[in-house]
VEXNUMAR-571483 format. One record per residue: chain; x, y, z of N, C-alpha, C in turn. Coordinates in steps of 0.1 Angstrom, whole numbers, plus 5000, padded with zeros to 4 digits. Atoms other than C-alpha are relative to their C-alpha. Layout:
N
["A" [X Y Z] [X Y Z] [X Y Z]]
...
//
This chain:
196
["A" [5003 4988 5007] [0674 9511 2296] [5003 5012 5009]]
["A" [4999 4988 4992] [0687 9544 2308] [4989 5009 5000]]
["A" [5014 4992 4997] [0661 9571 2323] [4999 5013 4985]]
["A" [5001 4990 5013] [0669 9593 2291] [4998 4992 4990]]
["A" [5011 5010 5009] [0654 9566 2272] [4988 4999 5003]]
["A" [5012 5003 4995] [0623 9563 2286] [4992 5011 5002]]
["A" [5014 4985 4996] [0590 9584 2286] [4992 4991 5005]]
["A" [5012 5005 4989] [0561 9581 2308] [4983 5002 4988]]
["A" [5012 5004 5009] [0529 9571 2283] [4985 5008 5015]]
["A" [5008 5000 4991] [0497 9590 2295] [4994 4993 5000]]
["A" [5007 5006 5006] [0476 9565 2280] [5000 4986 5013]]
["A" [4994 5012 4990] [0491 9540 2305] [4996 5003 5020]]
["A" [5007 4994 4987] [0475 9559 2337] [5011 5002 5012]]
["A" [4988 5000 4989] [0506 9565 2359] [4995 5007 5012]]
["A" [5009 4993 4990] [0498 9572 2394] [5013 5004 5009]]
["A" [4986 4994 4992] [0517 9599 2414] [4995 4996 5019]]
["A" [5001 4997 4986] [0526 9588 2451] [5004 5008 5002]]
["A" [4992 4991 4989] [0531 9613 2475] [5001 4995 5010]]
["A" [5001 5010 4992] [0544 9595 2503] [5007 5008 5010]]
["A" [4997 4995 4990] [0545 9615 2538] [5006 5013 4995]]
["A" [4992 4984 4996] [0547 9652 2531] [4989 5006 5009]]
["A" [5010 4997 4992] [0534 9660 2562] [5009 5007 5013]]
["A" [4995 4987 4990] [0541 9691 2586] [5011 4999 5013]]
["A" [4989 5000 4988] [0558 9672 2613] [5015 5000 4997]]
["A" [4987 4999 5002] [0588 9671 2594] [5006 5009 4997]]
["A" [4992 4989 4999] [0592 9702 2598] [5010 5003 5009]]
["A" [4987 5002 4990] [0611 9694 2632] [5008 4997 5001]]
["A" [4992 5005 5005] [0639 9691 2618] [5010 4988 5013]]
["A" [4993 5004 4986] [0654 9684 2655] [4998 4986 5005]]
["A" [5005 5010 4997] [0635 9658 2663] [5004 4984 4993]]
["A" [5000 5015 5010] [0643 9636 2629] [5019 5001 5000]]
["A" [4984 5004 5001] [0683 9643 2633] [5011 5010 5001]]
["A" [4993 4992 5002] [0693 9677 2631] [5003 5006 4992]]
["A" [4997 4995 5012] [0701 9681 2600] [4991 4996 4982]]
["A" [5009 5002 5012] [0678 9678 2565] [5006 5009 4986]]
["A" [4996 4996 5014] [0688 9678 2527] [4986 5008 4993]]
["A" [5010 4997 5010] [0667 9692 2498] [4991 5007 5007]]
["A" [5012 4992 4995] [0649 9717 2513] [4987 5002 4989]]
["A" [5006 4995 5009] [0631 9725 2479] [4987 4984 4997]]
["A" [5007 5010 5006] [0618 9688 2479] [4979 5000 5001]]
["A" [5017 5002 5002] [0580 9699 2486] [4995 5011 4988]]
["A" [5003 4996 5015] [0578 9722 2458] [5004 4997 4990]]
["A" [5001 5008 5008] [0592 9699 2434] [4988 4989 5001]]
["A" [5010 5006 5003] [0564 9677 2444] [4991 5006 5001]]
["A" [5012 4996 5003] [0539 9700 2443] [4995 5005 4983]]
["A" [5003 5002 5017] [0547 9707 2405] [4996 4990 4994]]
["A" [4999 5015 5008] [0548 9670 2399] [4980 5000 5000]]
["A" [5015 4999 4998] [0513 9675 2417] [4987 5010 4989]]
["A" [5007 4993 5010] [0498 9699 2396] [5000 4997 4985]]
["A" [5003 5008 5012] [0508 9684 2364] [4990 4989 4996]]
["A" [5009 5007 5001] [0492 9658 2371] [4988 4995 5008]]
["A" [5016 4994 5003] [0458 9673 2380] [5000 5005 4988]]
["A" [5005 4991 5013] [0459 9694 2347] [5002 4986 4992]]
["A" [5001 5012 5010] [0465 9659 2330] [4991 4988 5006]]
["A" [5013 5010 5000] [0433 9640 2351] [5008 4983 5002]]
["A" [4992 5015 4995] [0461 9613 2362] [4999 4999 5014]]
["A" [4999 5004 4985] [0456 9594 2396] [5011 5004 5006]]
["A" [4989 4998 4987] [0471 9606 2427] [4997 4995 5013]]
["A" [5001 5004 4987] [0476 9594 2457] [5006 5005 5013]]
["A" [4991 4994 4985] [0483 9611 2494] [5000 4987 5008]]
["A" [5001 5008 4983] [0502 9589 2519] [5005 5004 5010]]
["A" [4999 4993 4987] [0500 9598 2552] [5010 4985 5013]]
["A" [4994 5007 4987] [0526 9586 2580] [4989 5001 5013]]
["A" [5007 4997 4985] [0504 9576 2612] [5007 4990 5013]]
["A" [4997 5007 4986] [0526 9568 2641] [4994 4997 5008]]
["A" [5003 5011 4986] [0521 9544 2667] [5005 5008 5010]]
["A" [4992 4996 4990] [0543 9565 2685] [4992 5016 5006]]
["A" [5008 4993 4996] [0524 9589 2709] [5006 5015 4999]]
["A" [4993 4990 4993] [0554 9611 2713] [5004 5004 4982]]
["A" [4992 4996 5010] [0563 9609 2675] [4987 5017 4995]]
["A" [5012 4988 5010] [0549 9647 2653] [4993 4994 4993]]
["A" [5006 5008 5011] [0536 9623 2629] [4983 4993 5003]]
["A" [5011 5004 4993] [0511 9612 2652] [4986 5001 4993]]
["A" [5012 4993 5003] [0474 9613 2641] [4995 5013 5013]]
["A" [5005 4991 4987] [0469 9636 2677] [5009 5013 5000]]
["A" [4990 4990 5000] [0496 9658 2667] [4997 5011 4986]]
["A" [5000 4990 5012] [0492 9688 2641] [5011 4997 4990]]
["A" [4987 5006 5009] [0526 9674 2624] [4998 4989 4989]]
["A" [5007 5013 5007] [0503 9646 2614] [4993 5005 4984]]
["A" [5005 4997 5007] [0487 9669 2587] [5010 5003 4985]]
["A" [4990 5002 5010] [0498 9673 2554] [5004 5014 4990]]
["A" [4996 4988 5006] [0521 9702 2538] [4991 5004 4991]]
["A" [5009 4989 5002] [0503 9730 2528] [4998 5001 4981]]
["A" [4998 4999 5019] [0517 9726 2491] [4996 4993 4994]]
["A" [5005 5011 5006] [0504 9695 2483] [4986 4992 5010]]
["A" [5014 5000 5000] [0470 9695 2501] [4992 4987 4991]]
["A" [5003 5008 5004] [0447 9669 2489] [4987 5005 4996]]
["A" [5011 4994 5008] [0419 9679 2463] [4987 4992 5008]]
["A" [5012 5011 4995] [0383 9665 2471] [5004 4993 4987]]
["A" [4998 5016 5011] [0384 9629 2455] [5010 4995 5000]]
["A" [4986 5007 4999] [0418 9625 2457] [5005 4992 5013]]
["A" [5000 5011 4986] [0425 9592 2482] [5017 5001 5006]]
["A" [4993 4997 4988] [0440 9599 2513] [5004 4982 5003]]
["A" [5000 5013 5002] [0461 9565 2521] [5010 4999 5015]]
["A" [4999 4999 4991] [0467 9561 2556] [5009 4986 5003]]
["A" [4992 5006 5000] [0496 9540 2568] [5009 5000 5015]]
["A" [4991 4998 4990] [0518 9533 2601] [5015 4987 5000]]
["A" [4990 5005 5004] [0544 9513 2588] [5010 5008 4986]]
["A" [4990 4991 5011] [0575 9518 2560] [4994 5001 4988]]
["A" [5003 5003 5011] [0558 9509 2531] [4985 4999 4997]]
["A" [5014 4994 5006] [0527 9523 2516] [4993 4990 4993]]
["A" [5004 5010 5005] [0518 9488 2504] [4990 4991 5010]]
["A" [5002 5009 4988] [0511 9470 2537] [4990 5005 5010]]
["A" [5013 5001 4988] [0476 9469 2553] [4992 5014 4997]]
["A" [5005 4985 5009] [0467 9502 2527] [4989 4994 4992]]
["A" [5002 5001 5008] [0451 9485 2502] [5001 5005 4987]]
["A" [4994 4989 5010] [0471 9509 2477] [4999 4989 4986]]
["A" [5004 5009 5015] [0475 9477 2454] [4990 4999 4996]]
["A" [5012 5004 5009] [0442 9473 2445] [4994 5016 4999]]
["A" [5002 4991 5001] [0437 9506 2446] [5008 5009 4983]]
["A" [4998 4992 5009] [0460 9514 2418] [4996 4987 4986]]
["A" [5005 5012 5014] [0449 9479 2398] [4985 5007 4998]]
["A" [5015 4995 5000] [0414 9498 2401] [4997 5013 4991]]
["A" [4996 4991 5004] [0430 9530 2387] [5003 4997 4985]]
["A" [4994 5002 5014] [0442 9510 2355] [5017 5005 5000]]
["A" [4983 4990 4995] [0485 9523 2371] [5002 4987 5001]]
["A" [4989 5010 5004] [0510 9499 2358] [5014 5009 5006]]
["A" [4985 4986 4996] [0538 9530 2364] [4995 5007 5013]]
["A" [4999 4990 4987] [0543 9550 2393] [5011 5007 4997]]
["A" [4996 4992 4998] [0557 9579 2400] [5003 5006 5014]]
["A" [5003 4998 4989] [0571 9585 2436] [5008 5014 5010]]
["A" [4992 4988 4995] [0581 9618 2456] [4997 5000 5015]]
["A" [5004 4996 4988] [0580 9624 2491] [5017 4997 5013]]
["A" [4986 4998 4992] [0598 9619 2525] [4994 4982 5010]]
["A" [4986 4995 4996] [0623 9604 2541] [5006 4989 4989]]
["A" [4991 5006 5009] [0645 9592 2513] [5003 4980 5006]]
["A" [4995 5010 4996] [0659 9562 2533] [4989 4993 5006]]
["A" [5010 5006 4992] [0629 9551 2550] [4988 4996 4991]]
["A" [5013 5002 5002] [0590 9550 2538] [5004 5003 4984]]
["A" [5002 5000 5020] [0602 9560 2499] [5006 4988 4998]]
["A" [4992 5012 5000] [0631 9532 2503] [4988 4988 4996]]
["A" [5001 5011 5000] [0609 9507 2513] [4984 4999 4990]]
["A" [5015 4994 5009] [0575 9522 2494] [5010 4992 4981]]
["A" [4995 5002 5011] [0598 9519 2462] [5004 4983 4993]]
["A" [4992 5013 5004] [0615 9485 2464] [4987 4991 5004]]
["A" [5012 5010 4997] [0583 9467 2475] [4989 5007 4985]]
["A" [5010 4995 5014] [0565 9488 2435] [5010 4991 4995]]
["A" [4984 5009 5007] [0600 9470 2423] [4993 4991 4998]]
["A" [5001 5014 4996] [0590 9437 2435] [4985 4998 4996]]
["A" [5017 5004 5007] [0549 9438 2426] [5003 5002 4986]]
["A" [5002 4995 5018] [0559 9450 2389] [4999 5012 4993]]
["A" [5006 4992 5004] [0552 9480 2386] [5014 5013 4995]]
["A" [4988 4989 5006] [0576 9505 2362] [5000 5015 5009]]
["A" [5003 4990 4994] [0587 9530 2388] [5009 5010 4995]]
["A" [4997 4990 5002] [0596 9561 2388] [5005 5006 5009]]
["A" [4998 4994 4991] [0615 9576 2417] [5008 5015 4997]]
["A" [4996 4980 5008] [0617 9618 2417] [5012 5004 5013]]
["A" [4988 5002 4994] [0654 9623 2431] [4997 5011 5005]]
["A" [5000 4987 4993] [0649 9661 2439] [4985 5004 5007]]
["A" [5012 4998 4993] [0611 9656 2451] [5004 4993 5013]]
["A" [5001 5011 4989] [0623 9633 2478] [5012 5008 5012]]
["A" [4990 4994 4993] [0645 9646 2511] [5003 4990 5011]]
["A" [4998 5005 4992] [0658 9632 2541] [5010 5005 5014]]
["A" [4994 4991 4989] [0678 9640 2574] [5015 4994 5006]]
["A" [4982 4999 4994] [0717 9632 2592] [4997 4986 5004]]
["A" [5002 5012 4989] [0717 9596 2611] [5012 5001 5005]]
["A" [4988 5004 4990] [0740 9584 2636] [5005 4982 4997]]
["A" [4994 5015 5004] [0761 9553 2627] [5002 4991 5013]]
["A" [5000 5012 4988] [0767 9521 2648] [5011 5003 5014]]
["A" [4989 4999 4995] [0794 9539 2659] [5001 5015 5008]]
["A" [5001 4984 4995] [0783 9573 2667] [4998 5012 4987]]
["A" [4994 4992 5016] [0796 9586 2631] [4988 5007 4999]]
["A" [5017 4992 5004] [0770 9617 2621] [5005 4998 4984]]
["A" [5005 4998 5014] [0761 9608 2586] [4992 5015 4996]]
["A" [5012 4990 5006] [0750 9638 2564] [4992 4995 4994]]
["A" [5012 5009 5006] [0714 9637 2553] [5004 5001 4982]]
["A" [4996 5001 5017] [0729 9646 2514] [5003 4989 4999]]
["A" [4989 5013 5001] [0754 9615 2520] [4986 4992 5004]]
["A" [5010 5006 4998] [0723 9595 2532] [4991 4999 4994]]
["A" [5010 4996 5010] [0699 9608 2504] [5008 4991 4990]]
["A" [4998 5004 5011] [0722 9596 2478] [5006 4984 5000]]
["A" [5001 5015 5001] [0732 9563 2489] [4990 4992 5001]]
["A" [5018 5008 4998] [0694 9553 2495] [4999 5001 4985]]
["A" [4999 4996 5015] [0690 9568 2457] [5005 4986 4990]]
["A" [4991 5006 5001] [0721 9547 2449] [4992 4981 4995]]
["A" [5010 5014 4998] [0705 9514 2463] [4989 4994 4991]]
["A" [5009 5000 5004] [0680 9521 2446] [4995 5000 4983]]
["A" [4997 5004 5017] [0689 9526 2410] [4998 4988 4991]]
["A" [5003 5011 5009] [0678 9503 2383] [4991 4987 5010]]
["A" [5002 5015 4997] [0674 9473 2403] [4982 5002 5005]]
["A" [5008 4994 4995] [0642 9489 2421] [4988 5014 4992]]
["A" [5007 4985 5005] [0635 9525 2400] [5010 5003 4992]]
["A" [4993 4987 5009] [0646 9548 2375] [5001 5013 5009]]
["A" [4995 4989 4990] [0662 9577 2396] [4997 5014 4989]]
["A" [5000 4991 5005] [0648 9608 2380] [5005 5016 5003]]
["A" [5005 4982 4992] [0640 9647 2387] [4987 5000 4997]]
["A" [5013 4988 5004] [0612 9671 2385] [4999 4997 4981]]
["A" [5006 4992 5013] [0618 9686 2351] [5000 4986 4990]]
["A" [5000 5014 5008] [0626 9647 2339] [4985 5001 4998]]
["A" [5014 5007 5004] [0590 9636 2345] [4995 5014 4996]]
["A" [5012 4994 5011] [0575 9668 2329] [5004 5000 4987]]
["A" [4997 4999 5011] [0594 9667 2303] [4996 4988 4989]]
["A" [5001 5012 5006] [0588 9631 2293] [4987 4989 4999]]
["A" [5012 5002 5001] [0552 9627 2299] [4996 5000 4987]]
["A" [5006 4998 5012] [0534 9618 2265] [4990 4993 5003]]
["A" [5009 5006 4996] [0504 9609 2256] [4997 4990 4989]]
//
C-alpha cells in the first residue's frame, strides 16, 4: 500500500518517537562537517504539538554516550535535549546508549502499556539510531511511520576516503528503508492524515 493510501487512526494510539534531538548535534564539526535538513527540529516539534493537542503518547529518546569525549555525553550540556521539543511533565524520557531505542529501554513494553500498535518516528541521525530504531519497529510489528523531513543527518567518509554528502546519505538510509521497514513520509503527511 502506498503512503497516500494510508491514514493514521487516532483510536489506534500511535506513539510519536522522538529519537535524539539533543543539543550536541549542534556540533556540526564533530559529527562530519557537513549536515542536511536543517529545518528537521521544527518539523518535529509540529509533529510534537499535534500530538499533545490530540492527548497521543510521546516519547523522548535520549542518546547517552559511553563515550566521555562524545557531546552526547550525559556530563556534557549537548547531552540535553533541543529546546523545541522539550519534554512536558509526564511525558517519558527513554534513556539509551546504543542504536536502537528498543535495547535495554524497555520502550516495548512501554508502548504495549500505551495500547501503540503504529509509530510515528522523527529525529536524528538518519543513518544511525532512526535506521536502526526503525528497522528493529519493522521487525516487532509495529505499522511505522518514518517522518522524512523530521529526520537529518551529516557527510561520512567512505572506505575509501570518498566524502559522502549528508543529503546523499539521508536519502539512501530513507531508500533502505522504504516499504520493507516504514512508510517514508513528511510533516504535513502525518497531519494531514491523522483521523480519528
Amino acid at each position: 500500500m502506498k503512503a497516500s493510501e494510508k491514514t493514521i487512526s487516532i483510536a489506534q494510539r500511535p506513539a510519536l518517537l522522538l529519537v535524539d534531538i539533543q543539543k550536541g548535534f549542534a556540533d556540526v564539526a564533530y559529527w562530519g562537517d557537513e549536515r542536511n535538513n536543517p529545518d528537521a527540529e521544527l518539523r518535529a516539534s509540529e509533529l510534537l504539538n499535534a500530538w499533545r493537542a490530540m492527548g497521543l503518547p510521546v516519547f523522548h529518546v535520549a542518546h547517552c554516550s559511553t563515550n566521555p569525549r562524545s557531546p552526547l555525553h550525559e556530563s556534557k550540556p549537548g547531552n540535553q535535549f533541543h529546546e523545541l521539543i522539550k519534554p512536558a511533565q509526564g511525558e517519558p524520557v527513554i534513556k539509551k546508549n546504543v542504536n536502537s531505542a528498543f535495547i535495554g529501554t524497555g520502550l516495548q513494553q512501554r508502548l504495549n502499556d500505551a495500547g501503540s500498535t503504529t509509530l510515528v518516528i522523527a529525529g536524528l541521525t538518519t543513518d544511525h539510531c532512526i535506521s536502526t530504531t526503525t528497522r528493529m519497529a519493522g521487525n516487532l510489528g509495529y505499522q511505522t511511520f518514518l517522518v522524512a523531513d523530521a529526520t537529518a543527518t551529516f557527510n561520512k567518509k567512505g572506505i575509501d576516503g570518498q566524502n559522502y554528502p549528508a543529503e546523499l546519505i539521508h536519502q539512501t538510509a530513507l531508500a533502505s528503508l522504504s516499504d520493507e521497514f516504514a512508510t517514508i513520509v513528511t510533516t504535513d503527511f502525518i497531519k494531514q492524515n491523522i483521523s480519528s
